[in-house]
C-alpha positions in Angstrom: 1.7 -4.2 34.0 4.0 -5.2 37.0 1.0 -7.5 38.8 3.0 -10.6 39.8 6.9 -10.4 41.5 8.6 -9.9 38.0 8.8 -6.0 37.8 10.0 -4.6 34.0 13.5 -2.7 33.9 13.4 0.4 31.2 16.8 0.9 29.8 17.6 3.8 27.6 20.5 5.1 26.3 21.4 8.3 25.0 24.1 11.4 24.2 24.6 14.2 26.3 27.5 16.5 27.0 29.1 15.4 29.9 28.3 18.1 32.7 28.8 15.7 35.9 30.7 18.8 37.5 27.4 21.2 37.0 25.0 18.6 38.0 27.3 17.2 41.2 27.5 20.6 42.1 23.7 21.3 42.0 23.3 18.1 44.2 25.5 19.3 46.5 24.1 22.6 47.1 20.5 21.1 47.4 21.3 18.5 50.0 22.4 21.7 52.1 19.3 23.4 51.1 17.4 20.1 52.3 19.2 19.7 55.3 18.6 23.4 56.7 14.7 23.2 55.6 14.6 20.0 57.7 16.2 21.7 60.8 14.5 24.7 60.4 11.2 23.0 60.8 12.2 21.0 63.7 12.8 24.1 65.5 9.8 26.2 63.9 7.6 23.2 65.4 9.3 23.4 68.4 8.4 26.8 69.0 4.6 26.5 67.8 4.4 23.5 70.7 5.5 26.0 73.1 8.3 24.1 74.0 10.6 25.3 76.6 12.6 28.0 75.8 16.3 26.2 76.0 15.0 23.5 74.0 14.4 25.6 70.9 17.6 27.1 71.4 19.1 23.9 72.0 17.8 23.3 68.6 18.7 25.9 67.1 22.2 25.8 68.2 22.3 22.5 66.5 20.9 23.5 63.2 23.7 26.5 63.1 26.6 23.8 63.6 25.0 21.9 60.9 24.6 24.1 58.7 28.2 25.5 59.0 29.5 22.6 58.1 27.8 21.9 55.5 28.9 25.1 54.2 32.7 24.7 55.0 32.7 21.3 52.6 34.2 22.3 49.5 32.2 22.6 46.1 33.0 20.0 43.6 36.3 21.0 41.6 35.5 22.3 38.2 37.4 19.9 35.7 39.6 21.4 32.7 36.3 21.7 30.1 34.3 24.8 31.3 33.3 27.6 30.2 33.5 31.4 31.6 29.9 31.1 33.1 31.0 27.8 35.0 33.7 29.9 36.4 32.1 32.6 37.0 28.9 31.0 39.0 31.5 28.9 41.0 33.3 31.8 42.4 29.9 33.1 43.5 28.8 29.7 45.1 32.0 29.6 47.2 32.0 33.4 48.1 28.5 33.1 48.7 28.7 30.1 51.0 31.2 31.3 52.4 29.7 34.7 53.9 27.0 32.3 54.9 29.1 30.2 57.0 30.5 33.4 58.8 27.1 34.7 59.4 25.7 31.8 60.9 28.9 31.7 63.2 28.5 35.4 64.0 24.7 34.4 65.0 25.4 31.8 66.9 27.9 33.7 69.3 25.3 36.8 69.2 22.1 35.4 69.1 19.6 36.7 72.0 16.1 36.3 70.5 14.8 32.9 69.4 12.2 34.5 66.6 14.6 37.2 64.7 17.9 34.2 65.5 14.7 31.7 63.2 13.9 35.1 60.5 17.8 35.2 60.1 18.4 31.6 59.2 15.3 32.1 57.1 17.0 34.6 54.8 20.0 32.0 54.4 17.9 29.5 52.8 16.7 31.9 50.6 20.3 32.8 49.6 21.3 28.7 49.4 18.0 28.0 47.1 19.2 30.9 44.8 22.6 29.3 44.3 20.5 26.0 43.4 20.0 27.0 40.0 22.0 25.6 37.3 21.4 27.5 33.9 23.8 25.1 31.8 22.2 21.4 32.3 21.9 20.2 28.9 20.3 16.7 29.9 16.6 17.1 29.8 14.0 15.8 32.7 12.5 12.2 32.9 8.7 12.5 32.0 6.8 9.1 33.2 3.2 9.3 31.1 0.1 7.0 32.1 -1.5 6.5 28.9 -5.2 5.1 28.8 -6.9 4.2 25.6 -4.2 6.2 23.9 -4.5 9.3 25.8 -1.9 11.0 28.0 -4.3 11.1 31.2 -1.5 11.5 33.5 2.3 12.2 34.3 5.2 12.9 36.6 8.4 14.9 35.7 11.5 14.6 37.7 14.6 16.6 37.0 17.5 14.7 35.4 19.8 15.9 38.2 17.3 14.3 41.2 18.6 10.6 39.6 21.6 11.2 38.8 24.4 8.9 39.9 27.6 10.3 41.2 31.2 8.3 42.9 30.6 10.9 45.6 27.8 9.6 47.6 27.2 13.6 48.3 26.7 14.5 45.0 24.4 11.9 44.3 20.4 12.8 43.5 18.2 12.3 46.3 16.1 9.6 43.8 18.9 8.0 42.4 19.2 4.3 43.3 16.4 4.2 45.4 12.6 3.5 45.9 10.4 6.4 46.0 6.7 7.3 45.5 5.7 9.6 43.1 2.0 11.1 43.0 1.0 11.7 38.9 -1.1 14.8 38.5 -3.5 15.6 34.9 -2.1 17.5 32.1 -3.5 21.1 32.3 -3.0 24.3 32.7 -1.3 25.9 36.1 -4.6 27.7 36.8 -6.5 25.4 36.3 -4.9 22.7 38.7 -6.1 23.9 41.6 -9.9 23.5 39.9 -12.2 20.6 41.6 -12.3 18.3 38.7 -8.4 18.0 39.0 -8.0 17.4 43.0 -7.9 13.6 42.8 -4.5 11.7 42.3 -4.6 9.8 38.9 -2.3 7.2 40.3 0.5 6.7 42.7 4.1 5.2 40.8 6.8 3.3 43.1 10.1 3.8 41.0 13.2 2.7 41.3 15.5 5.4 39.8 18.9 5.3 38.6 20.9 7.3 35.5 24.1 7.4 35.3 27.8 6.6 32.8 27.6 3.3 31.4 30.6 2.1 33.4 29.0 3.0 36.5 25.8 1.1 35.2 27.6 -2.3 35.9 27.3 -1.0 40.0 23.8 -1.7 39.5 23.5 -4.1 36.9 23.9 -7.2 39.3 23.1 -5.6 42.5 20.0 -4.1 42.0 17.6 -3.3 44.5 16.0 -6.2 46.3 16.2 -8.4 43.2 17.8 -9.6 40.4 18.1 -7.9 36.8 17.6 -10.5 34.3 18.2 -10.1 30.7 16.1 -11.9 28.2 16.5 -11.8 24.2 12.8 -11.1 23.0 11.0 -12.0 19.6 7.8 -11.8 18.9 5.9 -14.7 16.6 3.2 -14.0 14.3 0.5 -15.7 12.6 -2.8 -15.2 10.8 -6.4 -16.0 10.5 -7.1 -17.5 6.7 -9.9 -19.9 7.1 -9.4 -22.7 8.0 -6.7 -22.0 10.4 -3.9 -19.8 11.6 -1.2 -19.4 9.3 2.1 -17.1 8.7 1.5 -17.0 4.7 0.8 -13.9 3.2 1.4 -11.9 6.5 2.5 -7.8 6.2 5.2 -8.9 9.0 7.7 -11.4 9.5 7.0 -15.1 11.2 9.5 -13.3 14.1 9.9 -9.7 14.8 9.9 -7.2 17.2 6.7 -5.8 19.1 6.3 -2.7 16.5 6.8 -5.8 13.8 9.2 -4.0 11.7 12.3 -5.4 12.2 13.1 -9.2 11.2 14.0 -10.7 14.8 14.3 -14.9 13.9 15.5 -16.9 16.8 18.6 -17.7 15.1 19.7 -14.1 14.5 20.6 -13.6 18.7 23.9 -14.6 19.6 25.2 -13.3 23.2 28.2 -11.2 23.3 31.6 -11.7 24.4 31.0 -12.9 28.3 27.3 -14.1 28.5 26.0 -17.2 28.2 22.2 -18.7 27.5 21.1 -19.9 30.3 18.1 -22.1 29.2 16.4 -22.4 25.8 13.8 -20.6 24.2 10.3 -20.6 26.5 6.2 -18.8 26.0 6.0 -15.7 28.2 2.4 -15.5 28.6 1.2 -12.1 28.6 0.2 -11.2 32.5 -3.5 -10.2 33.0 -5.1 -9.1 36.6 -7.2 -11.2 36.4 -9.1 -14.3 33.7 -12.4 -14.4 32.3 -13.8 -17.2 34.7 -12.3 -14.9 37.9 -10.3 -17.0 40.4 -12.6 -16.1 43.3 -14.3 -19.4 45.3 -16.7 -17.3 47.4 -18.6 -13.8 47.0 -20.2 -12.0 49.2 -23.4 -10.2 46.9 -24.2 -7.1 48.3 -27.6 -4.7 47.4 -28.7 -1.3 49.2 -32.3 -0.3 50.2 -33.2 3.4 50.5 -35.5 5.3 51.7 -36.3 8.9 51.5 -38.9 11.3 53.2 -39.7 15.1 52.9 -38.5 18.2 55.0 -40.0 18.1 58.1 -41.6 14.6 58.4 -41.0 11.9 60.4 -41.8 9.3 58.0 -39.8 7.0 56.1 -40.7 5.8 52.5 -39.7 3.9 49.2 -38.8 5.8 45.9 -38.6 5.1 42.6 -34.4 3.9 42.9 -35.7 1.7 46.1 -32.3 -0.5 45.2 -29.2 0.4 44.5 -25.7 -0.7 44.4 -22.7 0.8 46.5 -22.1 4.0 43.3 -26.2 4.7 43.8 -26.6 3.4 40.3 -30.0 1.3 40.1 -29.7 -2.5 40.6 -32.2 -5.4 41.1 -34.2 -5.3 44.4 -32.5 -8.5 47.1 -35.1 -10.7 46.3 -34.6 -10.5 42.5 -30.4 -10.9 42.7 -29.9 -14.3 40.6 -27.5 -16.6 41.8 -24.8 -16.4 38.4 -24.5 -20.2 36.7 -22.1 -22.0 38.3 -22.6 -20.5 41.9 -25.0 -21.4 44.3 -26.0 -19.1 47.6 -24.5 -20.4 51.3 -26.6 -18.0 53.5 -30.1 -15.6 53.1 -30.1 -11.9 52.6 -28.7 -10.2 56.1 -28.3 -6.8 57.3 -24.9 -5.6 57.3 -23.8 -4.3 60.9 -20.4 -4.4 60.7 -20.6 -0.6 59.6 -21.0 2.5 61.0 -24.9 2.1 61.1 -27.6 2.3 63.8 -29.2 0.0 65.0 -31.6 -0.9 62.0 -28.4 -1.1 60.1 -29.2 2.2 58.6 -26.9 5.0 57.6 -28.3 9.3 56.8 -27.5 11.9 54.6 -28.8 15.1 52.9 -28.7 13.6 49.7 -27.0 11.1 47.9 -25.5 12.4 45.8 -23.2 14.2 48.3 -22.2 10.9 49.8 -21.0 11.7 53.4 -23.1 9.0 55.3 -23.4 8.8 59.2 -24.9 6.6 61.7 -27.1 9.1 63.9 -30.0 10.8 62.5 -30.6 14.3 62.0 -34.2 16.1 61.4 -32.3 17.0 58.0 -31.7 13.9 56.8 -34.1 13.6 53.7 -32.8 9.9 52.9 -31.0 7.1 54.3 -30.1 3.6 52.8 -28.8 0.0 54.6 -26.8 -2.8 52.7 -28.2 -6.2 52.5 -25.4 -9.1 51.9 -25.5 -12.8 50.6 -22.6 -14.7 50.3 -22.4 -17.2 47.4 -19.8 -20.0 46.5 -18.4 -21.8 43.3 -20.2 -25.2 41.8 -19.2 -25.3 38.2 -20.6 -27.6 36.5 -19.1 -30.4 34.4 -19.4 -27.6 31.0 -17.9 -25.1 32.7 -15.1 -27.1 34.1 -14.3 -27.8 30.5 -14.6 -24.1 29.5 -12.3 -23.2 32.2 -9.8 -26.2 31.2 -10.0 -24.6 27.7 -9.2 -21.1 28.8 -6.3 -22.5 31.0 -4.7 -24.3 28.0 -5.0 -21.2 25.8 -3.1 -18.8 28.6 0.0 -21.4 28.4 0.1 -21.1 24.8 0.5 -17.8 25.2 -0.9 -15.7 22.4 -2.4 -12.6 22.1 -5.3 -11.7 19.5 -6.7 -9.1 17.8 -8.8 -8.0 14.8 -5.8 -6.3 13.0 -1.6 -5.3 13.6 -2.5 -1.5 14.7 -5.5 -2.8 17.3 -5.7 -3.2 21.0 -4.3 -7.2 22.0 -6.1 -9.3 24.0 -5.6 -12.3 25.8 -8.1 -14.5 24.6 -9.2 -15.5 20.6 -12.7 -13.5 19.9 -14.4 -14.9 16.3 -13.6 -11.4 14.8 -9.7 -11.9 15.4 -7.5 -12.2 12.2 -4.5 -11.5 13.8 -2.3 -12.7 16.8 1.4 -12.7 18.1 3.5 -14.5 21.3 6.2 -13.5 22.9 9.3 -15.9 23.2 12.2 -15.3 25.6 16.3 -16.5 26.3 17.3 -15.8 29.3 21.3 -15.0 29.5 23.5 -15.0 32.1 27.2 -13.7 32.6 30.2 -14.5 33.9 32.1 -11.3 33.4 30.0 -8.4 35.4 32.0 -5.7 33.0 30.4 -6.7 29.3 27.4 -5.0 28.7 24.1 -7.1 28.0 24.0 -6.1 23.5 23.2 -8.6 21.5 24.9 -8.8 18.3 22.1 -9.5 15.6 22.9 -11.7 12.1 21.1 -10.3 9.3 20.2 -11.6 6.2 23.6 -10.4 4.7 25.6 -11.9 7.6 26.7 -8.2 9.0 26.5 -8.6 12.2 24.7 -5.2 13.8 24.8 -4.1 17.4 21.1 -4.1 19.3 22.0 -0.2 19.7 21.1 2.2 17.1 23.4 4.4 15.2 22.4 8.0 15.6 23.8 11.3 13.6 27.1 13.5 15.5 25.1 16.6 15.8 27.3 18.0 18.1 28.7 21.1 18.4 32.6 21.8 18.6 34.1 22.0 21.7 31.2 19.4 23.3 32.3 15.7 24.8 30.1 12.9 23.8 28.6 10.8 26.9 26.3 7.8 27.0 23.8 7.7 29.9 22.1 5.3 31.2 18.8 5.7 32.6 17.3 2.6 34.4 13.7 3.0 35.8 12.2 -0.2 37.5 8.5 0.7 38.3 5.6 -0.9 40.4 1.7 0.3 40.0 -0.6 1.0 42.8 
């Protein structure tokens, strides 16, 4: 997880037929598409506001010019590899777009009324968003899944042709080589997304998106988006728990391998390719954690709620059986039984909190608790209301927890991760079931020739030296063009 400054890079390479004339097409036709929707809003706003009359039409006038422009540019040119249906739905984009164009001319010389001059250009962008369709992309969509526990709890899909790079900076995808948020949504049915148990947002992705020919790659490769790309050769070392101590004899892996532990990966067996150099030796990459056992926190602020509830009609206020609570309205210890944790001690006494919306008890009313929705002014239908009590508190280890934390410390640079066997869940820190753990070394490389690609060349056993890419089957049909793609994600949680 991306928590500190260093953000991961996912590279992946893989085979397509090369249909950069379909896809620069599409692009093109949806930045027209985009453009009009954005115009026509403009002027569909202004006209909701009232605005005056020659400033819609002002407006308007300016999304016609626009828009004939756009459709006056020339498609992209079809290269010599097509097929009839790429001939065929080019002559209809260009016939098409070009009794558009004439239309919008006609209208803007004719035009009289603001409302059917808005329902015309209306009709175009339903025309444009029909020639947006491309029935020949081969490359399939990028799916991003958020996987908790094992489970696919969330995802986003984004078309291939939305990041895909292009020489022509208008036939580039509107994601490509750039930041954007994306909003994952649960895996379920269409009808059933609209249901309350799916309305909230699983999580919110920052990407940077990029996919594109492997010569175009190097564009990015060292001038990425505010940062540097680094590339590190990785190994992974292993050990195991045979009493008395940790051990790498009579292991089901190699000492070094990769993360899956299948593949033999000693340090020895990296040597850079043709144009990179190491840049520093072999270092720990301790694995990043939010946050450590002991917390990094100096002060706390301890907070409890008090409620009170009373029935319809009356006036008067009284304690129930959940008296205390905590911010959820799950039951908690009453203020004056909170225990100061060891190795803290309290700096204040219990307070009200007014620094809420509250009266001026510090209380806040509802219906019911369970429907949240809180407010400072009460109502005869308020049946219970609560107030938060605070207490800050402070660090003051003592000389055995100083030591613990010392101990902890020591273990995080060593890096390694444990866990009771090879297929469970790592953690960061040795538990007295653990039998198993790994660490992560890295090389960082550097280059002095921006064209040679970042593949290690790996020694084996039997001295064949093996590219760090694997070999897959030609399953090609005839008449198709291999081309290697390069999709480069660079992600950041929120």
């Amino acid at each position: 997880m991306p928590w500190g400054e260093t953000k991961p890079c996912i590279m992946l390479i893989s085979h397509w037929e090369d249909n950069t004339h379909r896809i620069d097409t599409l692009n093109f036709i949806l930045k027209i598409v985009e453009n009009l929707e954005v115009n026509l809003t403009d002027v569909k706003l202004s006209m909701r506001a009232e605005a005056p009359i020659e400033e819609s039409a002002r407006k308007l006038m300016y999304l016609l010019d626009d828009l004939i422009e756009d459709l006056d540019s020339e498609l992209p040119p079809l290269p010599t590899h097509t097929t009839d249906l790429d001939q065929k739905m080019y002559r209809l984009r260009t016939d098409d777009m070009q009794t558009i164009s004439e239309e919008a001319k006609q209208l803007k010389e004719d035009a009289v009324d603001l409302g059917s001059a808005v329902e015309e250009v209306e009709t175009y962008l339903h025309r444009l968003n029909g020639l947006a369709i491309e029935p020949q992309n081969s490359i399939p969509d990028l799916i991003v899944w958020m996987l908790v526990g094992g489970r696919r709890e969330a995802y986003i899909r984004i078309p291939s042709h939305q990041i895909m790079h292009s020489d022509q900076t208008e036939y580039c995808g509107k994601y490509c080589g750039s930041v954007s948020t994306f909003l994952l949504k649960k895996p379920c049915l269409e009808e059933k997304r609209n249901t309350k148990s799916n309305w909230f947002l699983p999580a919110k992705l920052q990407l940077y998106l990029w996919m594109g020919f492997d010569d175009a790659a190097k564009k990015i490769q060292h001038k990425p988006y505010n940062g540097e790309i680094s590339v590190f050769a990785e190994t992974y070392e292993n050990q195991i728990f045979v009493p008395p101590s940790w051990t790498t004899k009579m292991m089901s892996r190699p000492r070094f391998s990769d993360v899956t532990g299948k593949f033999k990966l000693p340090m020895e067996c990296f040597e850079t390719p043709s144009g990179w150099l190491w840049d520093d030796e072999w270092f720990i990459q301790p694995q990043i954690s939010p946050a450590s056992r002991q917390g990094t926190l100096t002060k706390y602020q301890e907070d409890v709620y008090e409620n009170q509830v009373r029935l319809p009609g009356g006036t008067q206020w009284n304690t129930y059986e959940l008296s205390w609570s905590n911010v959820t309205g799950d039951e908690a210890p009453s203020k004056d039984e909170t225990e100061c944790p060891p190795g803290w001690e309290w700096t204040d006494s219990w307070t009200i909190d007014f620094t809420r919306a509250v009266d001026e008890n510090g209380f806040e009313y509802c219906l019911d608790n369970t429907m949240q929705g809180f407010v400072p002014v009460e109502k005869t239908y308020h049946l219970q209301r609560r107030r938060r009590w605070v207490r800050v508190r402070k660090r003051n280890p003592d000389s055995k927890q100083i030591a613990s934390e010392e101990k902890y410390k020591e273990e995080a640079k060593e890096g390694w991760e444990y866990a009771r066997l090879w297929n469970s869940k790592f953690h960061a820190f040795g538990k007295k079931m653990d039998l198993v753990r790994r660490r992560m070394w890295l090389r960082k490389m550097v280059t002095n020739n921006p064209d040679v690609e970042p593949v290690f060349d790996l020694k084996t056993d039997d001295d064949q030296s093996s590219s760090g890419e694997a070999t897959e089957p030609d399953n090609r049909k005839p008449g198709q063009i291999p081309t290697r793609y390069s999709p480069r994600m660079y992600l950041t949680f929120r």
